[in-house]
Structures are given as structure tokens and as C-alpha cells.
C-alpha positions in Angstrom: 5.2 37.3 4.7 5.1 34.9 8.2 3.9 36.0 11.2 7.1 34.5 13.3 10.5 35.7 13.5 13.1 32.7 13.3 16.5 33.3 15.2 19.5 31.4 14.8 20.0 28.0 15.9 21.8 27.9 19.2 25.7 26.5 19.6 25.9 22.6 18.2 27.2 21.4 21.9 23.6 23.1 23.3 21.5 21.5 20.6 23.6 18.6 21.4 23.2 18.7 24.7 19.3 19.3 24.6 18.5 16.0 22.4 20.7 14.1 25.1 18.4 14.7 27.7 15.0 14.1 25.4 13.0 11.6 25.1 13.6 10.0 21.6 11.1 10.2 19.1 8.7 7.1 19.2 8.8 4.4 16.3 5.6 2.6 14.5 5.6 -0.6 15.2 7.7 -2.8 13.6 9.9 -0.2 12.0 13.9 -1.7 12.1 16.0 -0.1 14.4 19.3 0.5 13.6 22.7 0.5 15.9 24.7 3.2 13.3 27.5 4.3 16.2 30.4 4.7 13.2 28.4 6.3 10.7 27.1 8.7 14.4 30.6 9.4 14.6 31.0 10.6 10.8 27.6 12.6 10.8 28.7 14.4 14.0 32.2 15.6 12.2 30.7 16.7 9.6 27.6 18.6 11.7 31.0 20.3 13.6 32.4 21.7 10.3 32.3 25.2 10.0 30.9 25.0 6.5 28.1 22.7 7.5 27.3 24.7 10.4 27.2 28.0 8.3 24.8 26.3 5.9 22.3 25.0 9.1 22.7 28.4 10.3 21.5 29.4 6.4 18.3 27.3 6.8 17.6 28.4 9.9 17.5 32.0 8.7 15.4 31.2 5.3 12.4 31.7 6.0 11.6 34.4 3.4 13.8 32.8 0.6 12.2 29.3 1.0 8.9 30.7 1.0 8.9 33.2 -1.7 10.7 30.2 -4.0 8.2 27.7 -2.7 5.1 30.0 -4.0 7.2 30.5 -7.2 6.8 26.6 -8.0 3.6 26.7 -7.1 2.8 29.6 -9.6 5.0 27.8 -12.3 1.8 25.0 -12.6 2.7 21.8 -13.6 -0.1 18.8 -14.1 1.2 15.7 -14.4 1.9 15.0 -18.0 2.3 18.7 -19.4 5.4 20.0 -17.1 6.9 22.0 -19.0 6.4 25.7 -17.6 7.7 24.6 -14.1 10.7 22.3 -15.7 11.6 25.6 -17.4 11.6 27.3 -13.8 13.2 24.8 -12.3 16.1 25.0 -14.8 16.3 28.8 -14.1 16.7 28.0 -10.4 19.5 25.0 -11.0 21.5 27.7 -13.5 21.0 30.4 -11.3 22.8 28.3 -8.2 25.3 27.6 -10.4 25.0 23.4 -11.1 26.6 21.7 -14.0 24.8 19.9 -16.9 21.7 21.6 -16.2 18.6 20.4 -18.7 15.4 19.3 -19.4 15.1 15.4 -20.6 12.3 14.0 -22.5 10.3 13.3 -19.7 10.8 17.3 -18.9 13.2 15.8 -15.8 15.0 18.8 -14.8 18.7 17.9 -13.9 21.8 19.2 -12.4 25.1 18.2 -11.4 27.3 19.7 -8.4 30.4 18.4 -8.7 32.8 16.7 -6.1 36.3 16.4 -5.7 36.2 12.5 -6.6 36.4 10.0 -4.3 32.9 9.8 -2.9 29.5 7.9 -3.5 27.0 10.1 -5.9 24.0 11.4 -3.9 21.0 12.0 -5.9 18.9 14.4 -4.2 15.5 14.6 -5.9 11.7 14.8 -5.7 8.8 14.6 -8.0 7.3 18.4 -9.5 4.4 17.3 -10.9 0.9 17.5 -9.6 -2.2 16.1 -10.2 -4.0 17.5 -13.3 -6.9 19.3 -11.7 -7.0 22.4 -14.7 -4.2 23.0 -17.7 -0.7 24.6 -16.9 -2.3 27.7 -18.3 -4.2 28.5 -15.9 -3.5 30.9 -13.5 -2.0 30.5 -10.0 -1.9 32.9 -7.2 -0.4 30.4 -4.7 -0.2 32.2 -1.1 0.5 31.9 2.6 -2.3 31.7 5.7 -2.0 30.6 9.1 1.4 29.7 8.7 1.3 27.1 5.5 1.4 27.6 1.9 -1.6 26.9 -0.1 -1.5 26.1 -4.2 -2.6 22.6 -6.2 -0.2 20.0 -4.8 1.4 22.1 -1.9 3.1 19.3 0.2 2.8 16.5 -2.4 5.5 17.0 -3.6 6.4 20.8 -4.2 7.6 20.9 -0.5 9.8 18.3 -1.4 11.0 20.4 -4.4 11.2 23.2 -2.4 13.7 21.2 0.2 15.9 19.9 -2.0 16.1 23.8 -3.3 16.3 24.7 0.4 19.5 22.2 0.3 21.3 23.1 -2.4 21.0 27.2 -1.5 22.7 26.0 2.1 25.3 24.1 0.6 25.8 27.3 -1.5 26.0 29.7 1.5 28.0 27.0 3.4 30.7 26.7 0.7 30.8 23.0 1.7 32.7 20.7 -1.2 32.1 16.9 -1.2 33.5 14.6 -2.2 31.3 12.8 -4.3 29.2 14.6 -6.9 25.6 15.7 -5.4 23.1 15.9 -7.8 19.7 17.9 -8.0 16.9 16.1 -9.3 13.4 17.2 -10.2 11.1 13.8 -11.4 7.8 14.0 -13.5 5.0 12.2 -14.0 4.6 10.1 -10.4 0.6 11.0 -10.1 -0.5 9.2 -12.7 -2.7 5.9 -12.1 -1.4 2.4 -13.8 1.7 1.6 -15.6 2.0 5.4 -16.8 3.2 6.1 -13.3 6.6 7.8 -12.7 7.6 7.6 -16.0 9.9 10.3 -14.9 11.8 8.1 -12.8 12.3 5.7 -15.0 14.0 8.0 -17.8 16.0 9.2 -15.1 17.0 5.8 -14.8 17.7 4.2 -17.8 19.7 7.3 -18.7 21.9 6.9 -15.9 22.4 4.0 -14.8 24.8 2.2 -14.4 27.3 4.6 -16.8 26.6 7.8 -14.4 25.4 6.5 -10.9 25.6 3.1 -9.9 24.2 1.3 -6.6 27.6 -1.0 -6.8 29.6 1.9 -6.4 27.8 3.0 -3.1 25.3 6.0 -5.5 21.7 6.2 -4.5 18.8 8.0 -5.3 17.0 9.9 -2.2 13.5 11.5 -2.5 11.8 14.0 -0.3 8.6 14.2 0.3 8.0 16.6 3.1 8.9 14.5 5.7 12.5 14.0 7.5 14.0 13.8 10.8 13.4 10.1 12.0 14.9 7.6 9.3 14.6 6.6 5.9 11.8 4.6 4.0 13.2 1.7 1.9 10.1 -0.3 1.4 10.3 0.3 -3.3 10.6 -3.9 -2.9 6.9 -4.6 -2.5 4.9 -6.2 -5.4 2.1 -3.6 -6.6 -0.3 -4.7 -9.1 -2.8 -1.9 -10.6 -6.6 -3.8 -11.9 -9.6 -2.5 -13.5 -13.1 -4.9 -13.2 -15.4 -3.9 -16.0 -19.2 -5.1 -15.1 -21.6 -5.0 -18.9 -25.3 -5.1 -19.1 -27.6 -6.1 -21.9 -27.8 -3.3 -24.1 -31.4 -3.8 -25.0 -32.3 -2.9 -21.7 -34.9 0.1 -20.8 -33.0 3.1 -19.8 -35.6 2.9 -16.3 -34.3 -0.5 -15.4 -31.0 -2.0 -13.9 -27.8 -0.9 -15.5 -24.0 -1.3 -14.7 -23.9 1.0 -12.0 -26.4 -1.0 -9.9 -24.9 -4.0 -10.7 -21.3 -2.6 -10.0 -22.3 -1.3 -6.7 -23.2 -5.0 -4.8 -20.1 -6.3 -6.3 -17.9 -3.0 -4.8 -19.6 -3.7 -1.7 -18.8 -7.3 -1.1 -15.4 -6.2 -2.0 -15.2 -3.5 0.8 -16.2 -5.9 3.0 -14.8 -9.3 2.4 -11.5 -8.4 0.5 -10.1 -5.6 2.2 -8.3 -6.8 5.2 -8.9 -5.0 9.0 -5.0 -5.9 9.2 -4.3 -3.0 7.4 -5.5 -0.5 9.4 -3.5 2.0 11.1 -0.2 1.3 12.6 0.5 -2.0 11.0 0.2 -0.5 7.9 3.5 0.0 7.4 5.2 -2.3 10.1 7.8 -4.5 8.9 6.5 -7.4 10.8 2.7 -6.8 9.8 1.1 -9.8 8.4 3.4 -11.3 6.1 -0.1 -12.6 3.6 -1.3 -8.6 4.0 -2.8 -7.4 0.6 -2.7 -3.0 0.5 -6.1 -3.3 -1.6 -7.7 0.5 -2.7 -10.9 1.2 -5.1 -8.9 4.1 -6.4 -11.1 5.2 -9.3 -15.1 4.2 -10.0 -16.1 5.3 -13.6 -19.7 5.1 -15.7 -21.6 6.4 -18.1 -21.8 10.3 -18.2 -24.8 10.7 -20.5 -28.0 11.8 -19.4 -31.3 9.7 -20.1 -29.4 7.0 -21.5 -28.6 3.2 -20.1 -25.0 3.0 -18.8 -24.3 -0.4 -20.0 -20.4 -0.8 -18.6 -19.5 0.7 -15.4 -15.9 0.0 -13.7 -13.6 0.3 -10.5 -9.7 0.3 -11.0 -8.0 -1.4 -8.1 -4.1 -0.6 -6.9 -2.7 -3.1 -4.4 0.4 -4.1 -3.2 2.0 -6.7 -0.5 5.2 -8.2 0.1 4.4 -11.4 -2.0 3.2 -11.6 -5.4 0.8 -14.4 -4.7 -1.1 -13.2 -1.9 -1.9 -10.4 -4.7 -3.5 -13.7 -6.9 -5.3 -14.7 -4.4 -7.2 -11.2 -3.7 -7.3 -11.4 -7.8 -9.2 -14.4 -7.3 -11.3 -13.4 -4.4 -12.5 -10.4 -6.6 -13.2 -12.3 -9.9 -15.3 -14.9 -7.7 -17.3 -12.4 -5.9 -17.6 -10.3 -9.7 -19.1 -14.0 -11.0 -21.4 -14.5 -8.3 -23.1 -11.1 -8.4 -23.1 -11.1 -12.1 -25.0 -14.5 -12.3 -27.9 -12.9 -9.9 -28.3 -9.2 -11.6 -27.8 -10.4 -15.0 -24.4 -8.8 -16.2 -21.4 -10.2 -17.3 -17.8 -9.0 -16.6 -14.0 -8.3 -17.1 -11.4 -8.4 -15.2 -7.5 -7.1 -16.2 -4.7 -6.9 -14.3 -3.0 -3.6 -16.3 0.3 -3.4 -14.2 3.1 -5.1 -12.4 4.6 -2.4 -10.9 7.5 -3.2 -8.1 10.2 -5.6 -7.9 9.5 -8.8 -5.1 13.1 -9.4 -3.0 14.4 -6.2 -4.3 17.5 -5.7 -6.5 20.0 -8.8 -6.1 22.9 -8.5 -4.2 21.7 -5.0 -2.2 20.6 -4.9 1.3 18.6 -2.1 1.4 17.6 -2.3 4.8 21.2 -2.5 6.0 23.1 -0.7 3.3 25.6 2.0 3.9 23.2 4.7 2.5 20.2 3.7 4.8 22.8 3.5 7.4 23.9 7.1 7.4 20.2 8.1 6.5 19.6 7.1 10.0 22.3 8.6 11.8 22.2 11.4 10.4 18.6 12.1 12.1 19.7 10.3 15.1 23.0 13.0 15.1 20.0 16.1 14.1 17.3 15.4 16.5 18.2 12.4 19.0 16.2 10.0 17.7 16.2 6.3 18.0 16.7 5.9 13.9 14.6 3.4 12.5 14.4 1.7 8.9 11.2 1.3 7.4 11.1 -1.5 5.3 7.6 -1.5 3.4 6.7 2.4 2.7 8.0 4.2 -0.2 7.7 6.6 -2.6 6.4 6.1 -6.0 9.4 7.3 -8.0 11.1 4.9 -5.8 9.2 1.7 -6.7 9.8 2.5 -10.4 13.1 3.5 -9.8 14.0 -0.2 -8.5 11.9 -1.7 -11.3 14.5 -0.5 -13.4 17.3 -1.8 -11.1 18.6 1.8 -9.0 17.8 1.9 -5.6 15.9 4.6 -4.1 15.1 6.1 -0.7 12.9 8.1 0.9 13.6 10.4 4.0 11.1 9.8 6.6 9.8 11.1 10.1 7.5 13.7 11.3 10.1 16.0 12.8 8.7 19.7 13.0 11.9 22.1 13.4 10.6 25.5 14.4 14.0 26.6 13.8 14.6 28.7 17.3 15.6 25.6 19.2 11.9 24.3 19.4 11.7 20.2 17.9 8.4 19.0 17.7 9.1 15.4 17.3 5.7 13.5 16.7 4.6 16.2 14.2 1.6 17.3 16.0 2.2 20.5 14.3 1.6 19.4 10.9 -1.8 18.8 11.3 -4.5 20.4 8.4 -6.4 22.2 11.0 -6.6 25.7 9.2 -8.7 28.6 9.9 -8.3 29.5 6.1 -9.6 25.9 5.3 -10.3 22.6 7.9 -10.5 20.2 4.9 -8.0 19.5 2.3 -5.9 16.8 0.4 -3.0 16.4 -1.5 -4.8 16.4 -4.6 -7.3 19.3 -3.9 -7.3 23.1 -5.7 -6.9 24.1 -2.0 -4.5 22.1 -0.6 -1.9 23.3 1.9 1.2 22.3 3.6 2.8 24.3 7.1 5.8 25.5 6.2 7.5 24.8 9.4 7.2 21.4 7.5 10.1 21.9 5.3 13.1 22.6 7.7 13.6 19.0 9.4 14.0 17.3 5.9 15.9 20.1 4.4 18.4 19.3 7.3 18.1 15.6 7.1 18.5 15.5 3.7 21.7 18.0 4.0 23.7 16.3 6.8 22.9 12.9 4.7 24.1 14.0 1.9 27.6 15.6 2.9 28.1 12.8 5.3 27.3 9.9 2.6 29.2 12.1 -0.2 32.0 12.8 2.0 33.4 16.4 3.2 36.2 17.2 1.2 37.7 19.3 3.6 38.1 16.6 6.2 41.1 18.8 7.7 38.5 21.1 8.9 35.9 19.3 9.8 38.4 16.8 12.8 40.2 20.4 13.7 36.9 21.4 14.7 36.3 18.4 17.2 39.7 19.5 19.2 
């Protein structure tokens, strides 16, 4: 199935050894770098265990397994909203690997527990299996693999992320490793959706669990993957995001030849582009943590009209999403838009609306949790500075989606983060290069496309990320093991 033969990973003292004299991976600006030398310490015990070393070994050897499982989700379609055939699979794979309390919610979640010892912090290892609805779960899917990546609807966003906490729980598996605290196996629904309908998956999860099953007080958190891995962890679910629509109206007595909504809607969205959206945001102090602290996030997501032919389109809209650290600096880009909709309106002759649909995020974050500096994002870090010799970072303002609603609903929840390629043959490519879309199959694709792709040399760095997190932040059980193999 791949054209490349993966060999094992060499001796932990080599890789060891090799990161020492690298360069460390380069952070964005403003990123929050963290001094983690205890939580080092623990990560590199537990990396020395023979268990956890048998289960790196496991991924490095997986190629086959991962990939044949990855185009198995993919086949299993699941649009946002009607996930039911791919919840069903995705039960069949937690059963089959043997995980407790396996089942479906009502949000067709797909849940399962692998218990601990006791004693240790609950991991929740999860990621979203929905995609974006481009046709119904019936139809077919032949997903497949071309110069080295995997291509089906929603390939990388996020059924790599699936397919690495899969990836995790099969090592664990093969490693025979036993935490301490319970890991659990978490598969979220519904994050694609535009508005307040967003990650309603998340928020089941939530409310179901928290705080009678996992509980931020007690040290459990909630870590998504999303493909990426190997350079630190993403914290940033504390921003304010507010979701608009702006509805522009004509006269509907007008002459299906003269102006309509659209032409009236198209200054408006111009003036927008240009005088709302802020330069600031472009590039890499997009997601720096000391970016300009008045930044608005402002994108047109979604333009919609009239779909008749030979007939006056008398309301046309744009729906906005936006987000920034402070809830009024979002008013005031309200305002800007509403003045800008007025003027326009007064010289073309329409009227308009303007509704804010959502408040979706949570400004300052959950009371009483530093989740820059908490013990989860703490060994987040260290575990990739322990993996692949980086200089771990915290970044405070990107998330996920099923994070921000997760927080909304008062659980904290990370994302790994990094562009870490692990070729798994001793090769790190650290600044991801590797990852690009350049395809000879196809140059051009999204997330959200029929066609879209992901490289499955992609998946490992997370998958090991996410494993060394995991163990080290749930605790080995057999500590005895893990300090006899320091000697």
C-alpha cells in the first residue's frame, strides 16, 4: 500500500542523543515558552519503560494497520449532523481493542473507557469524526492512497486525528502499559457546523461528564488531535467568538432588470474587506500571544441569495465568525459593520438587518484554572520537548473548536500542536515542510473538499505526542519498571 519501508526506531539514548545536538524547532512569535525540567524528568522515565518503548516501537512499525484503519473511517462517511454509520464503526474498533463502557450517546459520541489502577488524573484522548456535509452518509466512498497521503472527504480535518488517537490506543495495547489514571477514547460530533449548532458533540460530552466522571479540579482534561503534534499544546478555547449574519432587503416592487440585494450587498462586503478587517491579522501574529491585544479575527464565512432564475433577489446576506481576546473590541467591529451597512443602504436604496446569532467562547477562561501554566499543559510540553528536542511552547490563543465549546460549558480542553513530520526511520522533519498539499494526484485541495488529502507521514508525531502525554500525565503504574530502567 506505501511506497516506503519504515524500520524501527533506533535505541532511546541515540534518539536522545540526536535531538541534543539539533537545532530546536522554531516558535511563532509570541508563543509562551515553558521551563518544564520536573515534568522532563517524568516524561523521560516513562519514555525509558520497556512498555512505552514497546508501544513507540509499535507505531513505528504501523504503517499498514494505521492506514488500512484510516481508509476504513473514511469509507464509514459521516457528514456532520447524520454520523451514525462511522459512530457504529468506531464502536466496533473501541470493542474490538477491548475498552470499557463502550457506546454511542445522543449526539452519536462514540465513547470508551480504559481503565487505570487509581490514583491518577483522567486523560481524555479525543477528536472530532465528523465532516463537512458535502453528499449524504449513503453515498459511497472509495477513500485511497497517492503519493504518499490518504485522500477521502475530510482526510486531515479531523479523521487523522481519529485515526491518531486509534493509532494510540493500539500502542498502548501492544505495549501492555497500565496507568494509573483511567485514559479515555473519545470520538466528538458535530464541530463543522456554522453558528451556535457547532460542536454540539462536545458539549454532550460535557454535561454528561462533568464534574461526576472527569473533573478539571482533580487534575482530568480533555486533549484533542487534530493532525498536528510534536511542538506544544494549544490552549487558546478562552477567546470571545461571536458568529453574525447582515441581511441587506430591496423594494420588492422593483424590475427584475434593475438593482437587487446582491448589488447592494456587494459595496457593503467591500467596504468591509477593506476597512474592518484588520492587516494585524495576517500571518504570524495571528496566533501570537502578544498580538494586538484590540485584534478582531473577522471572516465572511458564508454569502447567500436568491437561487431563482429571472426573478428579483430581494434579500441577500453574509454571515460573519469573529473572535478576539475581548468581548468589546468584537462591539466595536459590530458597530463598524452596522455603520458601514447604514451608509450604503441610504445611497442604493435598501434597508438592513443585522443579528448577532452566537456567543460562543468563554472571556478569562474557567475561574480558578491556569491553563497556560497548568500541570496538563505543562507535561503537554515536555513531553515534545522529551520526543523531538524542542523548545516547548504554549500557545495561548489557537484552539480547537470542540475545545472552545468544551470550556463554554466549564471542562478545559487542549489541543496538541506542532508541525513535527516523524518519518519514523530516525528522520524528524521539524518545520513540517513535508506536509505541504503539493500532490501530483491533485495541487489544490481543502479540508472541506471531495478531494481532500492529508500525508500520512502526518500522523506519527501526534500519535507519539499524544502517547508519551498521556502515560506521563496519567501516571505509569508500573513505576518499579520504568526507574529500574534508568540504572
Amino acid at each position: 500500500m506505501l511506497a516506503r519501508v519504515r524500520v524501527l526506531a533506533p535505541p532511546l539514548a541515540l534518539l536522545l542523543a540526536a535531538l541534543a545536538a539539533s537545532p530546536a524547532v522554531a516558535q511563532e512569535e509570541g508563543e509562551i515558552v515553558l521551563e518544564v525540567p520536573q515534568e522532563e524528568a517524568v516524561a523521560r522515565r516513562v519514555l525509558a519503560a520497556p512498555q512505552v518503548q514497546k508501544a513507540m516501537a509499535y507505531i513505528d512499525r504501523s504503517d499498514e494497520e494505521t492506514v488500512r484503519e484510516w481508509l476504513s473511517i473514511c469509507n464509514a462517511l459521516g457528514p456532520s449532523g447524520d454520523e451514525i454509520y462511522r459512530a457504529r464503526h468506531l464502536w466496533k474498533l473501541l470493542r474490538m481493542y477491548g475498552l470499557e463502557n463502550v457506546h454511542i450517546d445522543d449526539q452519536r459520541n462514540v465513547i470508551g473507557i480504559r481503565r487505570g489502577t487509581g490514583g491518577g488524573p483522567t486523560v481524555v484522548l479525543n477528536a472530532h469524526h465528523d465532516n463537512s456535509a458535502i453528499w449524504p452518509k449513503d453515498q459511497p466512498v472509495e477513500a485511497f492512497v497517492a503519493d504518499g497521503r490518504v485522500w477521502c472527504p475530510g482526510a486531515g480535518d479531523d479523521l487523522m486525528g481519529v485515526t491518531q488517537v486509534l493509532t494510540i490506543l493500539r500502542a498502548m495495547n501492544a505495549g501492555q502499559i497500565q496507568t494509573r489514571g483511567d485514559v479515555w477514547f473519545v470520538f466528538l460530533t458535530g464541530e463543522e457546523p456554522l453558528n451556535d449548532n457547532a460542536s454540539r458533540g462536545a458539549e454532550l460530552f460535557v454535561l454528561s461528564n462533568y464534574p461526576h466522571n472527569i473533573d478539571w479540579r482533580k487534575g482530568d482534561i480533555m486533549v484533542q488531535l487534530h493532525g498536528g503534534g510534536g511542538a506544544g499544546v494549544s490552549v487558546g478555547s478562552i477567546e470571545v467568538r461571536h458568529r453574525s449574519q447582515l441581511r441587506v432587503f430591496v423594494p420588492v416592487d422593483r424590475s427584475e432588470w434593475d438593482r437587487h440585494a446582491v448589488d447592494a450587498l456587494g459595496p457593503i462586503i467591500t467596504r468591509i474587506s477593506r476597512e474592518v478587517r484588520d492587516p494585524r491579522a495576517a500571518s504570524s501574529e495571528r496566533t501570537a500571544a502578544d498580538r494586538p491585544k484590540d485584534l478582531v479575527m473577522l471572516n465572511m464565512a458564508v454569502v447567500q441569495a436568491g437561487n431563482t432564475l429571472n426573478q428579483t433577489v430581494t434579500e441577500a446576506s453574509v454571515r460573519f465568525n469573529m473572535h478576539a481576546l475581548k468581548e468589546a473590541d468584537l462591539w466595536r467591529v459590530h458597530n463598524q459593520i452596522m455603520a458601514i451597512a447604514k451608509e450604503e443602504c441610504a445611497k442604493l436604496g435598501c434597508t438592513y438587518h443585522y443579528s448577532i446569532n452566537s456567543k460562543n467562547g468563554l472571556e478569562g477562561g474557567i475561574p480558578g484554572f491556569d491553563a497556560v501554566n497548568s500541570a496538563a499543559a505543562r507535561m503537554a510540553v515536555a513531553a515534545s520537548n522529551v520526543l523531538y528536542g524542542t523548545t516547548g511552547a504554549v500557545n495561548p490563543v489557537g484552539g480547537c473548536g470542540d475545545c472552545v465549546r468544551a470550556y463554554r460549558n466549564g471542562m478545559p480542553a487542549f489541543s496538541l500542536r506542532g508541525r513535527v513530520v516523524d518519518h519514523g526511520d530516525g528522520r524528524v522533519d521539524r518545520d513540517g515542510r513535508s506536509q505541504s498539499l503539493d500532490s501530483e494526484v491533485r495541487r489544490k485541495t481543502r479540508n472541506h473538499d471531495p478531494t481532500t488529502s492529508a500525508p500520512v507521514d502526518a500522523v506519527w508525531a501526534a500519535a507519539k505526542h499524544g502517547l508519551l502525554f498521556a502515560v506521563s500525565y496519567a501516571g505509569l503504574a508500573d513505576t518499579k519498571a520504568a526507574a529500574r530502567s534508568q540504572e
